[in-house]
Backbone bond lengths (Angstrom), bond angles and torsions (degrees), N, CA, C in turn:
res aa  C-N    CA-C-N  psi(-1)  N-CA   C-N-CA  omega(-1)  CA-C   N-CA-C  phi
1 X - - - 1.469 - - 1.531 110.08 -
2 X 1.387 108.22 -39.70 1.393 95.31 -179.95 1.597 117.67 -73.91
3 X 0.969 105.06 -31.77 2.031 103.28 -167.01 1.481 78.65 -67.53
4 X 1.343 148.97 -43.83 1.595 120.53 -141.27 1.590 74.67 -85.19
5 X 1.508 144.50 -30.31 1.643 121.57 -168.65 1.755 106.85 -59.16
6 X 1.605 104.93 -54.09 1.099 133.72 145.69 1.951 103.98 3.31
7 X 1.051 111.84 -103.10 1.202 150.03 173.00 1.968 112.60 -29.57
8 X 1.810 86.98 -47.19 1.507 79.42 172.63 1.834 124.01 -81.08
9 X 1.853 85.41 -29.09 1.587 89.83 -173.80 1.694 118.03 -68.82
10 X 1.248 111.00 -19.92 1.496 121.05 151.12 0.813 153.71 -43.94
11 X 1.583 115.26 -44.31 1.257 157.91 -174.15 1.848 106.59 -88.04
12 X 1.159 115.43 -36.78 1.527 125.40 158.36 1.778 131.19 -77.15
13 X 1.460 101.47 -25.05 1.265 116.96 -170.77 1.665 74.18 -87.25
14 X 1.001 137.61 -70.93 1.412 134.32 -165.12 1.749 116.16 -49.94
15 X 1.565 114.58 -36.73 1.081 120.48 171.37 1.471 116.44 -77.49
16 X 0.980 129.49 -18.19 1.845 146.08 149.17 1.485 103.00 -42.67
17 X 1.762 96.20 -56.18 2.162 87.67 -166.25 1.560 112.17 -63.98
18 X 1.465 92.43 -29.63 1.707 104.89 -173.49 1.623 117.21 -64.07
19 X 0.988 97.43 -41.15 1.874 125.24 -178.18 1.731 93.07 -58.63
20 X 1.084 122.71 -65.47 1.122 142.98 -156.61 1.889 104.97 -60.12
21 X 1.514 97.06 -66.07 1.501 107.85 148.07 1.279 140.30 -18.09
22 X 1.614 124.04 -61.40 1.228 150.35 165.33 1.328 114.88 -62.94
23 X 1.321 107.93 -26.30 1.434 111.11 -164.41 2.150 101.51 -92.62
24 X 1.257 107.67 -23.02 1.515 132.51 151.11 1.102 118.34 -72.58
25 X 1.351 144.57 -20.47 1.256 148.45 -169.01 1.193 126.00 52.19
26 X 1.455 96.79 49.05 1.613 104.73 158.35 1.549 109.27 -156.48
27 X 1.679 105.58 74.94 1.725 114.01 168.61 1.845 99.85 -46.81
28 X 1.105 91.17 152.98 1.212 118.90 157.73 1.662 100.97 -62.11
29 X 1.927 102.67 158.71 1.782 94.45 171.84 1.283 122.29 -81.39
30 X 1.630 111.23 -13.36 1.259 124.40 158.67 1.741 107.57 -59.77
31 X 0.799 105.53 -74.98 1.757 106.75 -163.89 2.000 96.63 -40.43
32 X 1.222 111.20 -66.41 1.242 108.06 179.70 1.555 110.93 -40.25
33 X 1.912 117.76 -29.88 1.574 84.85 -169.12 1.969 102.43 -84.45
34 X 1.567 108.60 -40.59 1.177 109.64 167.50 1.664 120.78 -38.61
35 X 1.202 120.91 -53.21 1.970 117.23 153.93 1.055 131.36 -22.51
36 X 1.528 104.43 -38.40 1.774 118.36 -156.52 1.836 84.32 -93.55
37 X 1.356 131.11 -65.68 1.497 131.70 171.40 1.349 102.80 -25.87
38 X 1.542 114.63 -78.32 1.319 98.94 -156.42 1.664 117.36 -56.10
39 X 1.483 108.83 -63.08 1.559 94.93 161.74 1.044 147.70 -0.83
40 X 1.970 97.83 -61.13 1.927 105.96 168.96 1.519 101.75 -69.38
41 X 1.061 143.62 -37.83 1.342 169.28 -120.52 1.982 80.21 -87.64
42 X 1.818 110.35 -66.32 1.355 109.27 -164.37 1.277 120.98 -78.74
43 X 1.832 108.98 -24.83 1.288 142.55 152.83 1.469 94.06 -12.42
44 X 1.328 121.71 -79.68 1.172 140.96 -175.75 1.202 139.50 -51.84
45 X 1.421 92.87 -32.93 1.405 121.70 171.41 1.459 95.42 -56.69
46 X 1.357 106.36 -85.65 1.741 118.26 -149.33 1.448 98.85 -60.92
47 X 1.300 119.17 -26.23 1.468 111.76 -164.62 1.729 106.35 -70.23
């Protein structure tokens, strides 16, 4: 239980740096590829 709390609070602090990044215009190539997923991700959704 703890590593997945662990795991999430990480995983947000990291999605913060990325956010933060993008929001400067310069994602990481990670953040851009994770961006591009979720996108298709909602793509999908609504469609």
């Amino acid at each position: 239980m703890f590593n997945l709390i662990t795991v999430v609070v990480v995983s947000k602090a990291f999605l913060l740096a990325e956010v933060r990044l993008a929001l400067k215009g310069q994602p990481t190539e990670w953040g851009k590829r994770a961006f591009g997923i979720s996108e298709r991700a909602r793509g999908v959704v609504y469609k």
